[in-house]
C-alpha positions as semicolon CSV with decimal commas, in nm:
position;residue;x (nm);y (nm);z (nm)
1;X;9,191;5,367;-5,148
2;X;8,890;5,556;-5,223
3;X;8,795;5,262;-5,481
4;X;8,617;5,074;-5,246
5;X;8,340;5,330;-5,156
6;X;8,372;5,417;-5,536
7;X;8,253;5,044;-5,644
8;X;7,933;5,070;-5,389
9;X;7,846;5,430;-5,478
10;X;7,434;5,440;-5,538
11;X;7,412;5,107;-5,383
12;X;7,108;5,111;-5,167
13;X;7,271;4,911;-4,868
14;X;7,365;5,159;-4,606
15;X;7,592;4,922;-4,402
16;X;7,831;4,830;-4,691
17;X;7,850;5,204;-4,753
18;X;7,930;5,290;-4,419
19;X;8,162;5,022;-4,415
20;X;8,328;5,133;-4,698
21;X;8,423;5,411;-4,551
22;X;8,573;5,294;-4,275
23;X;8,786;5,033;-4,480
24;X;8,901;5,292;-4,700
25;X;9,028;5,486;-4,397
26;X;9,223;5,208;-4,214
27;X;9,345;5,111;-4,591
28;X;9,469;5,509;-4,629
29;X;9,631;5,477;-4,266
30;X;9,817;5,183;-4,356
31;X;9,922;5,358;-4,660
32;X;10,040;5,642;-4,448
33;X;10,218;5,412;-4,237
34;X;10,426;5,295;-4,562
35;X;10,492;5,590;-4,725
36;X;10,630;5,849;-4,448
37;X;10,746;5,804;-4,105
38;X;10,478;5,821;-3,813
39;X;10,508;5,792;-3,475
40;X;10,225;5,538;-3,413
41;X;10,191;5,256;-3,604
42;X;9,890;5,013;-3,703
43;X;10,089;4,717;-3,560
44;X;10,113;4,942;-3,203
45;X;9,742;5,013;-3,202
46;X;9,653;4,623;-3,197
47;X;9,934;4,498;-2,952
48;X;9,777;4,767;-2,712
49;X;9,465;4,634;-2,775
50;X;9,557;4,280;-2,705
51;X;9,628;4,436;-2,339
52;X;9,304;4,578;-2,315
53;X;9,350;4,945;-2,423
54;X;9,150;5,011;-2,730
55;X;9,239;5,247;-2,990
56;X;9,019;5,449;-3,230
57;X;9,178;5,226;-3,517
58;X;9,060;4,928;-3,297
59;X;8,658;5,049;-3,225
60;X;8,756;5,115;-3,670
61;X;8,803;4,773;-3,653
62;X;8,551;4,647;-3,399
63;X;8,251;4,841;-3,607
64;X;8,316;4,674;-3,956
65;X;8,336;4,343;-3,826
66;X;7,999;4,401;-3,589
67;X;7,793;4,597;-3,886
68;X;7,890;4,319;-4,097
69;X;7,776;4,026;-3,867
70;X;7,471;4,245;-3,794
71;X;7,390;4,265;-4,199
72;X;7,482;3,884;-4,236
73;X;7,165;3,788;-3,929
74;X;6,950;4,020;-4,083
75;X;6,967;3,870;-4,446
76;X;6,988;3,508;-4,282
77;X;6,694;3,622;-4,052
78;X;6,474;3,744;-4,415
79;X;6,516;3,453;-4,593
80;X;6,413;3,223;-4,284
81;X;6,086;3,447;-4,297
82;X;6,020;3,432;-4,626
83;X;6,080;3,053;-4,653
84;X;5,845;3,027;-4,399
85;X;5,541;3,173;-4,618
């Protein structure tokens, strides 16, 4: 799982290397999940989510998608700038 961080390493973009990180730890805890027998699963974690208790797999979650949307408007919001010049 460590592959993903491994493709970005000495990339200068600090999100997708945070972000890889993360990924690469809810990838390894889905691993876990398959390969031995845990009490709490990833399939637990969201249902209780879904009624409003959040997990730390969830906020996981919630971060990647937000730094990603956040990196998205910022490149969107540089090229409207420099189209503008």
């Amino acid at each position: 799982m460590e592959c993903i961080a491994t493709k970005l390493e000495g990339s200068a973009d600090d999100v997708l290397m945070d972000v890889a990180g993360s990924l690469s730890r809810v990838f390894s805890r889905f691993q876990n999940e398959l390969e031995n027998e845990v009490t709490e699963t990833v399939a637990s974690d969201l249902s209780a989510s879904l009624r409003g208790t959040m997990s730390d797999q969830m906020y996981e979650v919630l971060s990647i998608r937000l730094a990603l949307m956040e990196r998205a408007a910022l490149q969107l919001g540089s090229r409207d700038v420099q189209s503008i010049r």
